[in-house]
C-alpha positions in Angstrom: -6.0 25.5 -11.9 -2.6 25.6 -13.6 -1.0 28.0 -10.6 -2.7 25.5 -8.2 -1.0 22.2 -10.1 2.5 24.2 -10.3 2.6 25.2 -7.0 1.6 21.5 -5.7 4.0 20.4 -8.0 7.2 22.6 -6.3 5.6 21.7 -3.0 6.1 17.7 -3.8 9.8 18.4 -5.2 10.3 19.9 -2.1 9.0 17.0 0.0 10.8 14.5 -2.3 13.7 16.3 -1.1 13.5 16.7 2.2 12.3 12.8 2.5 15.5 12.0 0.4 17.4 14.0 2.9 16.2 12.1 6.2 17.0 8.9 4.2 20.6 9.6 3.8 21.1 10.5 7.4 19.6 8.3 8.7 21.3 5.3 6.8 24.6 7.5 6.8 24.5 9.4 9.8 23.6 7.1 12.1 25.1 3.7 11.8 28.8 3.1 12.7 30.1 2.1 9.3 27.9 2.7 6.6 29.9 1.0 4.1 29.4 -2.5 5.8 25.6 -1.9 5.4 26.2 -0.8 1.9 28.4 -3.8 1.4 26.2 -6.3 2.5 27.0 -8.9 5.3 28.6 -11.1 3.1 31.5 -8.7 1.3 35.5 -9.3 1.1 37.7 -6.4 2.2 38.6 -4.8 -0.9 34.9 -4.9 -1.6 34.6 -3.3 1.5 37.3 -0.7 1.0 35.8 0.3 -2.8 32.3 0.3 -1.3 34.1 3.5 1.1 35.5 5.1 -1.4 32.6 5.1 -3.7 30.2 6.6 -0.9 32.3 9.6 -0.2 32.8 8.7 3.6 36.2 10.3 3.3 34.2 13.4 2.8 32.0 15.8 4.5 28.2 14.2 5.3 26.7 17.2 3.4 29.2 16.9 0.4 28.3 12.8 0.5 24.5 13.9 0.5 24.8 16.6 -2.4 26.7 14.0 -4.2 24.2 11.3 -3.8 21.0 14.0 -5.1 23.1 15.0 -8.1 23.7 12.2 -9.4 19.7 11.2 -9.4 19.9 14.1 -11.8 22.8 13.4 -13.5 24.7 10.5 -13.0 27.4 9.3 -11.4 30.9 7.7 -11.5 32.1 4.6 -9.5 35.5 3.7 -9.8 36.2 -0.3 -10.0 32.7 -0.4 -10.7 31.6 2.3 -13.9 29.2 5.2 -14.5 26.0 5.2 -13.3 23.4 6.7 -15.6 20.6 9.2 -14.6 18.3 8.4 -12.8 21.2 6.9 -10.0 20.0 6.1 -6.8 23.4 4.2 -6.2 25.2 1.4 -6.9 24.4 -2.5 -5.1 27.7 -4.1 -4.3 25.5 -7.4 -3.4 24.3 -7.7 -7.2 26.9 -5.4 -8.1 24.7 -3.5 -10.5 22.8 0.0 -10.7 20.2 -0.2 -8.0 17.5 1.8 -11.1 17.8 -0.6 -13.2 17.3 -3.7 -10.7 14.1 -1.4 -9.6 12.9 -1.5 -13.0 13.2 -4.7 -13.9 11.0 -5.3 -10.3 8.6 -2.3 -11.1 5.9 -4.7 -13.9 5.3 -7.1 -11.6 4.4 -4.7 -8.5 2.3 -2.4 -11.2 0.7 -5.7 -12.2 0.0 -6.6 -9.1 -1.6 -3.0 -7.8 -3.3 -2.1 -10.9 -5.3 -5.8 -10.3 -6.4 -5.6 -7.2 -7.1 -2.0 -7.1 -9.6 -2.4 -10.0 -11.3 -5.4 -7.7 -11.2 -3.2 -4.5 -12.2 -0.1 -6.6 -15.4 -2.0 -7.9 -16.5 -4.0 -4.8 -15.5 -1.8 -2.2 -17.5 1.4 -3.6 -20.4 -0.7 -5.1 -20.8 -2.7 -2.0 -21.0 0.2 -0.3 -23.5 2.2 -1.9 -25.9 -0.8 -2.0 -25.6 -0.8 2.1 -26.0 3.0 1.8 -29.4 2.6 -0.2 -30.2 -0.4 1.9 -29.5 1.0 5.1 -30.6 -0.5 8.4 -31.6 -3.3 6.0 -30.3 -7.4 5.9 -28.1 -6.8 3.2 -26.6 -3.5 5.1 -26.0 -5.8 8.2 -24.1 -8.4 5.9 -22.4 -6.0 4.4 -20.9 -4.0 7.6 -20.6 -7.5 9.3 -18.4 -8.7 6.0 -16.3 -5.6 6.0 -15.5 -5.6 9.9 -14.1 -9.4 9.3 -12.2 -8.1 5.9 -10.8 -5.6 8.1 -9.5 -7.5 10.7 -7.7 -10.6 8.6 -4.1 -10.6 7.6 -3.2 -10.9 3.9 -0.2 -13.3 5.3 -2.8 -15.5 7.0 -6.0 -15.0 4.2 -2.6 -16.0 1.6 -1.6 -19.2 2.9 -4.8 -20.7 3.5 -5.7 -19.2 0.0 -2.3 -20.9 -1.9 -3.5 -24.4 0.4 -6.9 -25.0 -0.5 -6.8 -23.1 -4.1 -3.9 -24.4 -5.3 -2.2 -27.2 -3.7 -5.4 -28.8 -2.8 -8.5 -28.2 -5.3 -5.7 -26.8 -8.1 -8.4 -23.7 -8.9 -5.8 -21.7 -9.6 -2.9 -21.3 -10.8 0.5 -21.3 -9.1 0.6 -17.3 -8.2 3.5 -15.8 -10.1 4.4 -12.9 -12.6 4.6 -13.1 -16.3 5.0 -10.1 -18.3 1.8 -9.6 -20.1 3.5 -8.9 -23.4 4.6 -12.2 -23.7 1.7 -14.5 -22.4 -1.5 -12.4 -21.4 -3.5 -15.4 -20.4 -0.5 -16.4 -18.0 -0.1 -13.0 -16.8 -3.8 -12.9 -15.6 -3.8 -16.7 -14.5 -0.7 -15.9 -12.7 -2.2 -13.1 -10.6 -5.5 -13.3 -10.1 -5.5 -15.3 -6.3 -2.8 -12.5 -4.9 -5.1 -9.8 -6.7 -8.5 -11.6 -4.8 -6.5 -11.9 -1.3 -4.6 -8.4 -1.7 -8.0 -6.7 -2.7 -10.0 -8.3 0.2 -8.6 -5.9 3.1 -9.0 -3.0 1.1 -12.5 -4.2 -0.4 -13.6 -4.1 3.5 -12.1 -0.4 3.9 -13.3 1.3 1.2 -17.1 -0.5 1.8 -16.9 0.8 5.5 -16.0 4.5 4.3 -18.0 4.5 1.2 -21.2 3.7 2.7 -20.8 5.9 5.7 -20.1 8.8 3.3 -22.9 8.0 0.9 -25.1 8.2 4.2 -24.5 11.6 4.8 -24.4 12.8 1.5 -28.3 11.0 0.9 -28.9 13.6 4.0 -27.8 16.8 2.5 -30.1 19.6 1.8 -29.2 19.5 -2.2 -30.1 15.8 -2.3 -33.1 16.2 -0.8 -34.1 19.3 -3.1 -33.5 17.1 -6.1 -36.1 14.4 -4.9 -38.2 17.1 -4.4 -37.9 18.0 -7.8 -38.9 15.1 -9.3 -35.6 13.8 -10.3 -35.3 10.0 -11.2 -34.0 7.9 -8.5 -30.5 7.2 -10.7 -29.8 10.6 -11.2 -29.7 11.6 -7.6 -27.6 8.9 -6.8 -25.0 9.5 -9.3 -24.9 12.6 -10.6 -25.3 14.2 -6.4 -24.8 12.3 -4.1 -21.9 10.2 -5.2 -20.0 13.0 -6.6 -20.0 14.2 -3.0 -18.7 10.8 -1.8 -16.1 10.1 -4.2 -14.3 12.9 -2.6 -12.6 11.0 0.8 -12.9 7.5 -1.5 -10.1 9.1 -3.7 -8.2 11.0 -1.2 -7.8 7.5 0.0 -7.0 5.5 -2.9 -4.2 7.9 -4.0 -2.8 7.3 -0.9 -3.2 3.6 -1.1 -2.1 3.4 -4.5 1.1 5.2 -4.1 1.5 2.7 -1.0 1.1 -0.6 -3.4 3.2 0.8 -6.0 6.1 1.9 -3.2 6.0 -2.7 -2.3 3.6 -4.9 -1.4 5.6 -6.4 0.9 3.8 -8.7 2.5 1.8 -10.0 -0.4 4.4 -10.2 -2.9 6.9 -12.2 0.2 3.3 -14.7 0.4 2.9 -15.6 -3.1 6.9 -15.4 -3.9 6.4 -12.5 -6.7 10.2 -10.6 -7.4 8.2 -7.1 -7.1 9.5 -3.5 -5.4 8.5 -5.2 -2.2 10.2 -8.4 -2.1 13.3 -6.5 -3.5 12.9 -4.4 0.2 12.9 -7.5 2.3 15.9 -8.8 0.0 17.8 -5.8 0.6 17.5 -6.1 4.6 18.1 -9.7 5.0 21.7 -9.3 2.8 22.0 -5.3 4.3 22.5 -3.5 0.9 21.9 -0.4 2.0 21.8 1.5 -1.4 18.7 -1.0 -2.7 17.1 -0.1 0.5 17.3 3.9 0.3 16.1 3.4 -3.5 13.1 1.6 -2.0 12.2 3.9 0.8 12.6 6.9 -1.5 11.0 5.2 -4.5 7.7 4.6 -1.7 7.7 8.1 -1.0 7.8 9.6 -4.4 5.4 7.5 -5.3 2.7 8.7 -2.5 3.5 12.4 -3.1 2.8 12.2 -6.8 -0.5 10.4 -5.8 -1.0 13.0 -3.8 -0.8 15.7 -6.8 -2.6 13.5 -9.0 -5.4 13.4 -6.5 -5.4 16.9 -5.4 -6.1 18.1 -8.7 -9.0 15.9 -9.3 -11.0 17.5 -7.0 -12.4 19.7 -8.9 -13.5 17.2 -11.5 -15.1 15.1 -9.0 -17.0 17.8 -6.9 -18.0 20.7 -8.3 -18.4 22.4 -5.2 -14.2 22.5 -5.1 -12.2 25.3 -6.6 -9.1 25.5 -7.0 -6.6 28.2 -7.2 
């Protein structure tokens, strides 16, 4: 197990890296001046020339890329502008501040926002779905594949605006959606979220139903199930203790991936309810072209997936017994 986590481990460092390395070209590589794009549209020439300077385009591509991965590791000076502490994923010359720090101060509210509506999705995705399983062919199996399809096919833009309409601005059910830090008003912080966690959680409630009960199908089917009816086991215990051990498998294989997606932005749900998370910082940094916020955010969505990935990986074998890993 442990030779199995380390070498997953090096093999996501190794991703992280060659991900971070495709990010710098292309920003760098590619577009005719990168320091207008790092600038921002709206940035006065000796802005423009310090932005140059700092970014190394006087120097080799490879050196500027080397440059740019040490000082995630260790730091990194900006004349006119300072030193940039580890972890530095560069340096906005729109806010004119450390683009980690900025990402930090963004990260509660896009945490906030995924943790909520995973727990909702986690809880009525996977139970709906094994009650459809049990059910199957059944009304309430019908209702529930019918209901999913729908979820499935909605926009959270769409499901969001006519949620903020009649919830809010018309019937006042809830509260206007935004972000409080929970260490200062918990009651606010879950007033505040609770309609973006509902609309956010609805696609991925109809996802998870979809592959949970179709999973949960074919596990009822297999031969070990069967053996432990014929055993006389209760009812509960084959459910739980087989056949959904065997379905949790995909469910989480999923999730992590979904997870690591949420925590990387929800764009479009954080841009529908106006809440300053990872994802509305993205949008921000293309409409004013700061080009170091958005390689922070692009790399920040793929570290985040990878380490899901790990995460996930090595709960296989907790789930399933059947898994081993070496």
């Amino acid at each position: 197990m442990l030779r199995f986590l380390t070498r997953r481990t090096l093999g996501a460092l190794v991703t992280l890296v060659v991900v971070a390395a495709v990010t710098f070209f292309l920003f760098f590589a590619i577009p005719a001046d990168p320091a207008r794009l790092a600038c921002g549209k709206v940035c006065p020439p000796e802005t423009l020339a310090l932005a140059r300077h700092n970014l190394g385009l006087d120097q080799p591509l490879m050196t500027q890329f080397v440059s740019w991965l040490a000082g995630i590791v260790v730091g990194r000076d900006y004349p006119g502008l300072g030193h940039c502490p580890a972890p530095c994923l560069g340096y906005s010359f729109v806010n004119r501040a450390p683009v980690f720090d900025t990402i930090l101060d963004r990260m509660p509210a896009t945490i906030s926002l995924t943790i909520g509506a995973a727990v909702i999705f986690l809880i009525f995705g996977v139970g709906t779905g094994i009650i459809a399983a049990l059910r199957q062919g059944k009304p309430l199996d019908k209702i529930a594949s019918v209901s999913s399809l729908v979820g499935a096919s909605v926009q959270i833009f769409f499901v969001g605006t006519l949620a903020l309409y009649f919830f809010v601005y018309q019937n006042h059910i809830f509260a206007q959606p935004k972000y409080v830090p929970i260490t200062d008003d918990p009651v606010g912080w879950f007033a505040g979220l609770l309609l973006p966690w509902i609309v956010l959680a609805i696609i991925f409630t109809a996802n998870y139903t979809r592959m949970t009960r179709s999973t949960m199908v074919e596990n009822l089917s297999e031969d070990y199930v069967r053996t432990a009816r014929a055993k006389g086991m209760p009812a509960r215990t084959v459910i739980l203790r087989f056949a959904l051990r065997g379905t949790l498998t995909p469910i989480i294989t999923i999730f992590g991936v979904d997870l690591g997606t949420l925590i990387g932005g929800a764009i479009i749900t954080e841009t529908t309810f106006g809440i300053q998370g990872i994802g509305r910082l993205s949008v921000r940094a293309v409409t004013y072209s700061d080009l170091p916020m958005l390689m922070a955010t692009v790399v920040l969505a793929a570290a985040a997936i990878v380490v899901m990935n790990v995460i996930v990986d090595a709960l296989y074998a907790v789930i399933d017994p059947r898994v081993r890993l070496s």
